[in-house]
MDTraj code that builds the backbone (N, CA, C; nanometers):
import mdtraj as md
import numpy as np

residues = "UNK UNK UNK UNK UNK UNK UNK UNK UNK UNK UNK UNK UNK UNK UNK UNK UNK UNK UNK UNK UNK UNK UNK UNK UNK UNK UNK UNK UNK UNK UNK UNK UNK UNK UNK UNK UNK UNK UNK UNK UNK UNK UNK UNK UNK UNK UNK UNK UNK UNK UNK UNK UNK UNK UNK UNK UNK UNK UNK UNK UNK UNK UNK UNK UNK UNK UNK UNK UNK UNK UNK UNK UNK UNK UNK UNK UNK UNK UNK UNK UNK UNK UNK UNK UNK UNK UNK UNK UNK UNK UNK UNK UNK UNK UNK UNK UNK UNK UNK UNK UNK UNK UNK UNK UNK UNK UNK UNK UNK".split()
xyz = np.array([
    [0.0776, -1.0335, 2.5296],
    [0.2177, -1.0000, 2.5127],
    [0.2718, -0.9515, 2.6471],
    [0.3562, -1.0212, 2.6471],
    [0.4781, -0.9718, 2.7944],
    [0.5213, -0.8275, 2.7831],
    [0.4758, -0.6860, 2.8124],
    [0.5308, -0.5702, 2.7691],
    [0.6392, -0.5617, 2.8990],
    [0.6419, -0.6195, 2.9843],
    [0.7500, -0.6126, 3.1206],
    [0.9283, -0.6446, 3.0773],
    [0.8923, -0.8123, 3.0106],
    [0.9683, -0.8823, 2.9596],
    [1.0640, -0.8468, 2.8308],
    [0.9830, -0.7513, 2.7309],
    [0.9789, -0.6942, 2.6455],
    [1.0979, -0.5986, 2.6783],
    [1.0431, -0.5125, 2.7580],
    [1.0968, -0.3701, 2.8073],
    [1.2304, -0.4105, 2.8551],
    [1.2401, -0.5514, 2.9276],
    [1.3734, -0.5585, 2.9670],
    [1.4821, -0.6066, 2.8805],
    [1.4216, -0.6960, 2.7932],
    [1.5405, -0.7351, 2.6802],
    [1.5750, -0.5964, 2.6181],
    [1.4819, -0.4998, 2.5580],
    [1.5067, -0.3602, 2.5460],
    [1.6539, -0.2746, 2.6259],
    [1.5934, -0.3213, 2.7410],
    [1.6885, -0.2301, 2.8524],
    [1.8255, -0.3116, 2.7971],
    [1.8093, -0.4612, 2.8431],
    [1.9297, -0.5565, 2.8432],
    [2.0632, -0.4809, 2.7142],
    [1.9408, -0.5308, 2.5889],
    [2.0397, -0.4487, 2.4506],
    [2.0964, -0.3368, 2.4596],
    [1.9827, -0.2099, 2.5118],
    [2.0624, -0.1272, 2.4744],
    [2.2077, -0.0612, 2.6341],
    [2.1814, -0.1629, 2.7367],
    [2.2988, -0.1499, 2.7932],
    [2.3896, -0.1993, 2.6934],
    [2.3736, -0.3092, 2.6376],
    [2.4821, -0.4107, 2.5675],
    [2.5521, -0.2899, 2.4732],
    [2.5139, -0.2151, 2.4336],
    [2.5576, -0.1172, 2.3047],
    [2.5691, 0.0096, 2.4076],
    [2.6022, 0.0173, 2.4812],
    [2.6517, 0.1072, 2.5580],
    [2.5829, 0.2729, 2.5309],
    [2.4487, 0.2820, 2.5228],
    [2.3728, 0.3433, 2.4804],
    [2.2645, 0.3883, 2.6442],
    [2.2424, 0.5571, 2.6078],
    [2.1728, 0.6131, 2.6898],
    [1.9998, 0.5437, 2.6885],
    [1.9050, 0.6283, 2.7723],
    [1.7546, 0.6033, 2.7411],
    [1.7729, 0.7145, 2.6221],
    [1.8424, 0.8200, 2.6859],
    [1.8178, 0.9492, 2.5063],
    [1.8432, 0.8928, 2.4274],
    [1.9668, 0.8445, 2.4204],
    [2.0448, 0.8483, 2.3120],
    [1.9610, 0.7254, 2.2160],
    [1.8802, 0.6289, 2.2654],
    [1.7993, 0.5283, 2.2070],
    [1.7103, 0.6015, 2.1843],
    [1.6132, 0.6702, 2.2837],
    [1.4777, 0.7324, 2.2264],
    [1.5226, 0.8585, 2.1219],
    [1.6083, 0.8948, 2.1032],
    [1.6753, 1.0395, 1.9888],
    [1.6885, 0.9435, 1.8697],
    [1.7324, 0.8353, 1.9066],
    [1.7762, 0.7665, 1.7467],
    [1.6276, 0.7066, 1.7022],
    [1.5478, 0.6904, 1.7724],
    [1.4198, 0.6173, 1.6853],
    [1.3218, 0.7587, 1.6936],
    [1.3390, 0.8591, 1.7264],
    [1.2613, 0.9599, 1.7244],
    [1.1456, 0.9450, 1.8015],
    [1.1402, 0.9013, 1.9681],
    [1.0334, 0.8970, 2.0749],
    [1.1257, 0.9962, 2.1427],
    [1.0115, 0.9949, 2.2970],
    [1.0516, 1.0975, 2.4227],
    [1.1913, 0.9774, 2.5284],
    [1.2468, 1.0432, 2.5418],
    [1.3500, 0.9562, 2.6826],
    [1.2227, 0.8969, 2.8241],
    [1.1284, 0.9864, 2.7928],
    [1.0349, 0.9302, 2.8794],
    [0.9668, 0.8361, 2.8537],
    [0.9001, 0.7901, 2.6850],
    [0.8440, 0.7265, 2.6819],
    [0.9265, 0.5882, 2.6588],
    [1.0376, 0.5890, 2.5854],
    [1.1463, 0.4934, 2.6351],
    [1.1611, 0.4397, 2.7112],
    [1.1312, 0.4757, 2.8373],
    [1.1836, 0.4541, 2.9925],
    [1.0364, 0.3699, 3.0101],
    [0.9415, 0.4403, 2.9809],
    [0.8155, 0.3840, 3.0310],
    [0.8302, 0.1939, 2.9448],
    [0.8521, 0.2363, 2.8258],
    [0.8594, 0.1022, 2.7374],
    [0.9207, -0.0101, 2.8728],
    [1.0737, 0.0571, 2.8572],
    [1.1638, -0.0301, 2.9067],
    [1.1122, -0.1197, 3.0829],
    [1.0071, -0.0571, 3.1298],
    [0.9819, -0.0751, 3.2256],
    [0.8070, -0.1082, 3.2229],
    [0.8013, -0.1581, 3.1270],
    [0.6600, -0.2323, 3.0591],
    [0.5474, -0.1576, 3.1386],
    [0.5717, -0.0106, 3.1155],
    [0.4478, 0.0393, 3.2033],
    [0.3195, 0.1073, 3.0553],
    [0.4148, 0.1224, 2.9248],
    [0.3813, 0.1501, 2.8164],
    [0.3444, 0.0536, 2.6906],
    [0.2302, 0.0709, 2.6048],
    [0.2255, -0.0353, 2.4937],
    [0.3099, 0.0972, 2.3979],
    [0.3856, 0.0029, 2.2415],
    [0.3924, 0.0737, 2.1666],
    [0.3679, 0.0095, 2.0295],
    [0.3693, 0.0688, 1.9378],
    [0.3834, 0.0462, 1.8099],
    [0.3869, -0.0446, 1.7535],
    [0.4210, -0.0801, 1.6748],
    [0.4756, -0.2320, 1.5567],
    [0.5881, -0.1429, 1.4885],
    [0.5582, 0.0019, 1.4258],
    [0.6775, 0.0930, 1.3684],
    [0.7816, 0.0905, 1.5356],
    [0.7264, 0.1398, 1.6160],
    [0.7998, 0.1550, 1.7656],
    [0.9228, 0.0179, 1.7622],
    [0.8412, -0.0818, 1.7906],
    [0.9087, -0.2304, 1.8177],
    [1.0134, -0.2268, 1.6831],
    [0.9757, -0.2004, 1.5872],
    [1.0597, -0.2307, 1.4650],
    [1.2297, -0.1379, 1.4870],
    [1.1401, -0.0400, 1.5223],
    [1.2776, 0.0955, 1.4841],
    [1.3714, 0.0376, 1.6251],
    [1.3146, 0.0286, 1.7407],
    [1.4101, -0.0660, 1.8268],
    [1.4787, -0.1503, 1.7306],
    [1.4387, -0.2392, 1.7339],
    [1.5003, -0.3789, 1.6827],
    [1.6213, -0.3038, 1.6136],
    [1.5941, -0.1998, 1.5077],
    [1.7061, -0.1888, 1.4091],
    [1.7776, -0.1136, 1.4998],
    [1.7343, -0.0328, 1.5584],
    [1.8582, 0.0562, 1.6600],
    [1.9313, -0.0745, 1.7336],
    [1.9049, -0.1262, 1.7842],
    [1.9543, -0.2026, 1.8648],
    [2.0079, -0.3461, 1.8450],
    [2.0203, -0.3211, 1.6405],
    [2.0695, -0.4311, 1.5933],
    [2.0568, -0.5819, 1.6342],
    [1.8970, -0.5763, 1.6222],
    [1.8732, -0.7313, 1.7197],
    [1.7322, -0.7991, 1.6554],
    [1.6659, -0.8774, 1.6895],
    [1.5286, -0.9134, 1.5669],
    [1.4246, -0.8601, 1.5949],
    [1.3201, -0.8834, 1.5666],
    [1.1765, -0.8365, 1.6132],
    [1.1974, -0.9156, 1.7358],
    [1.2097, -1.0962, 1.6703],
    [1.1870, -1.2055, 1.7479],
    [1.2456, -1.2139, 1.8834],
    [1.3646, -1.1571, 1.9056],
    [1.3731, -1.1549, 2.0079],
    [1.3411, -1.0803, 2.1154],
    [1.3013, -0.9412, 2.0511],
    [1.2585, -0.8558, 2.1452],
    [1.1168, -0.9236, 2.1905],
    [1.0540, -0.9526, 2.1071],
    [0.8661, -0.9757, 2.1336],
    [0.9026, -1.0943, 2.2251],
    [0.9808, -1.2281, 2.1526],
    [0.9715, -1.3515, 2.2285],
    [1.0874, -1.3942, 2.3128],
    [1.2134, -1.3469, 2.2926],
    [1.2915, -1.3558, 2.3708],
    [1.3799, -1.5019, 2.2459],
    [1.3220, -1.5533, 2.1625],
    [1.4107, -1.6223, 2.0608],
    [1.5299, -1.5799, 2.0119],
    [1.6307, -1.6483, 2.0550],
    [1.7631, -1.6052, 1.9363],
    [1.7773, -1.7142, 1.8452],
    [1.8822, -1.6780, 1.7457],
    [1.9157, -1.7707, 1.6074],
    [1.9577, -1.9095, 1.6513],
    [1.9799, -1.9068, 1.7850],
    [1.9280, -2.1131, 1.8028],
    [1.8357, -2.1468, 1.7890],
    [1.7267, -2.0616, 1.8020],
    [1.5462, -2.1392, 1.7966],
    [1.4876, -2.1089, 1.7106],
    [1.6003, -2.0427, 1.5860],
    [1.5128, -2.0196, 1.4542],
    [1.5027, -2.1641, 1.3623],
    [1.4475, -2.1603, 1.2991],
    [1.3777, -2.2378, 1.1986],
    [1.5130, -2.3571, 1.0919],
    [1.5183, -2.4248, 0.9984],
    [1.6566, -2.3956, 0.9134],
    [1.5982, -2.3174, 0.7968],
    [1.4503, -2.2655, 0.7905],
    [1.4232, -2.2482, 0.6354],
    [1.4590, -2.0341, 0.7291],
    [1.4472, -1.9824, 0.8185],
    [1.4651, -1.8724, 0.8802],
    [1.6286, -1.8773, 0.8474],
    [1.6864, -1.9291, 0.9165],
    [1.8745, -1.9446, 0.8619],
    [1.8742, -1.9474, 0.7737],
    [1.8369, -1.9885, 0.6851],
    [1.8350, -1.9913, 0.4999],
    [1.8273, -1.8822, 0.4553],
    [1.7660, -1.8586, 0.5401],
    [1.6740, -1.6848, 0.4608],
    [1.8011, -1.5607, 0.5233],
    [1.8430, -1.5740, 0.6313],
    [1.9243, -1.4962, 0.6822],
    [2.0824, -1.4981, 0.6611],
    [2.1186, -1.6185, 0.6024],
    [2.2334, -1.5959, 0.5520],
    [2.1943, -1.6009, 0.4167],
    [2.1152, -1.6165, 0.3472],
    [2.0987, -1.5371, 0.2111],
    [2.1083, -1.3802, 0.1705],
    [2.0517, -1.3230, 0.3006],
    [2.0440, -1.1505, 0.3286],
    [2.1628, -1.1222, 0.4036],
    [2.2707, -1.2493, 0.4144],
    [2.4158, -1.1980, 0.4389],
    [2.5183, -1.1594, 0.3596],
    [2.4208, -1.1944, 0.2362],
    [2.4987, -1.1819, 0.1079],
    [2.4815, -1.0359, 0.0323],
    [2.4001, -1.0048, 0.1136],
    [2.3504, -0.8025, 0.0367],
    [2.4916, -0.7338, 0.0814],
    [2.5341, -0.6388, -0.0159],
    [2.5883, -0.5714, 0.0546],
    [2.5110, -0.4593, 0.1801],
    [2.6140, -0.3720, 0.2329],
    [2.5823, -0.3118, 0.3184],
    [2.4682, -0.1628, 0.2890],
    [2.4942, -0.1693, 0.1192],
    [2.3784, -0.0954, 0.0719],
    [2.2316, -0.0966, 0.0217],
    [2.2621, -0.2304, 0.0049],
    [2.1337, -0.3269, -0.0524],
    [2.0903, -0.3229, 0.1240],
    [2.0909, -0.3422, 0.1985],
    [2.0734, -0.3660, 0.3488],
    [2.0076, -0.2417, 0.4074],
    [2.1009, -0.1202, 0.3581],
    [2.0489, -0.0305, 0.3975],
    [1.9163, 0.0228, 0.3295],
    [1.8917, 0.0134, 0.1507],
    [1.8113, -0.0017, 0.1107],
    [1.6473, -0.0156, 0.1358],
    [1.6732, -0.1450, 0.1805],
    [1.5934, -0.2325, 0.2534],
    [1.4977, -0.1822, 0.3581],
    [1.6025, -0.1177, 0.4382],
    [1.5766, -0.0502, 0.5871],
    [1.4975, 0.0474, 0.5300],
    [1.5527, 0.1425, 0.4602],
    [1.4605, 0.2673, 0.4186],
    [1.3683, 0.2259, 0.3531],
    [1.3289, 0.1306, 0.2851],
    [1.1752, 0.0609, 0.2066],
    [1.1259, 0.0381, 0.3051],
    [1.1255, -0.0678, 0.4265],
    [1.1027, -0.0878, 0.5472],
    [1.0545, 0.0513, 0.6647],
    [1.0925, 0.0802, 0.6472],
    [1.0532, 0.2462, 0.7183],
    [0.9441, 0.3357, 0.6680],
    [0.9894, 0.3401, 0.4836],
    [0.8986, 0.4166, 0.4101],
    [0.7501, 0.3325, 0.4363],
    [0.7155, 0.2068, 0.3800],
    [0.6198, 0.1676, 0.3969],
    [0.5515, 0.1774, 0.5529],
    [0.6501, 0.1745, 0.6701],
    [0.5880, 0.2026, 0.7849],
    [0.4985, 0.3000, 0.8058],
    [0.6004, 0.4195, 0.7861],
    [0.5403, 0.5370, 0.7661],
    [0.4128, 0.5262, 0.6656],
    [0.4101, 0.4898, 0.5438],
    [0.3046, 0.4797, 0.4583],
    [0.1591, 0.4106, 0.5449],
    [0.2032, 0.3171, 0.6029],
    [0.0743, 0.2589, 0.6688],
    [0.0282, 0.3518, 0.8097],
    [0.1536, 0.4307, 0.8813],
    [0.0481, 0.4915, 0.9894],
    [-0.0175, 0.6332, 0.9564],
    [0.0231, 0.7031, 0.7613],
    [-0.0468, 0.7978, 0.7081],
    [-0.1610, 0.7030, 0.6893],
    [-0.1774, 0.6136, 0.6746],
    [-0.3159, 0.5368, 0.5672],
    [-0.4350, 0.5741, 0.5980],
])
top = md.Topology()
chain = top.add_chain()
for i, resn in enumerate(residues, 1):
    res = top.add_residue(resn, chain, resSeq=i)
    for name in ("N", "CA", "C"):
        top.add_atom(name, md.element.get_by_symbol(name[0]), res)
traj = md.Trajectory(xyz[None], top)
């Protein structure tokens, strides 16, 4: 895995959202340091880590890990994603917190 490449689409997004290193590492609950280290692929992190990005930074796994956007997805991936365009914004949020809970559940395990 590219953690360099990684770190910079990281950086890229969260310039795009006009967002600090704190203000990203405060919202996923890491250090501004270890953020920084991410962003500058000097750090490995997580799968919970990579995830809670993605959602902070309103963007996929896929693109953070591979650098793929929704041109190089799949049509049965589009299928699936404008099907989950159809949740509302609570069903969505839902989701997120099942998604989290089980995270958490697997790094108590």
């Amino acid at each position: 895995m590219d953690y360099k490449a990684i770190g910079e689409r990281i950086k890229q997004e969260r310039n795009k959202m006009g967002l600090t290193q704190f203000q990203l590492a405060e919202s996923i609950d890491i250090s501004p340091q270890y953020e920084g280290k991410i962003e500058r692929g000097e750090k490995r992190f997580s799968f919970e880590t990579i995830v809670n990005l993605s959602i902070a930074l309103n963007t996929t796994l896929d693109y953070l890990a591979f650098g793929h956007r929704d041109s190089d997805k799949s049509p049965e991936r589009l299928e699936e994603e404008l099907l989950a365009n159809k949740l509302s914004e609570g069903q969505i949020s839902l989701l997120n917190d099942i998604i989290r809970a089980m995270l958490v559940h697997k790094k108590r395990g």
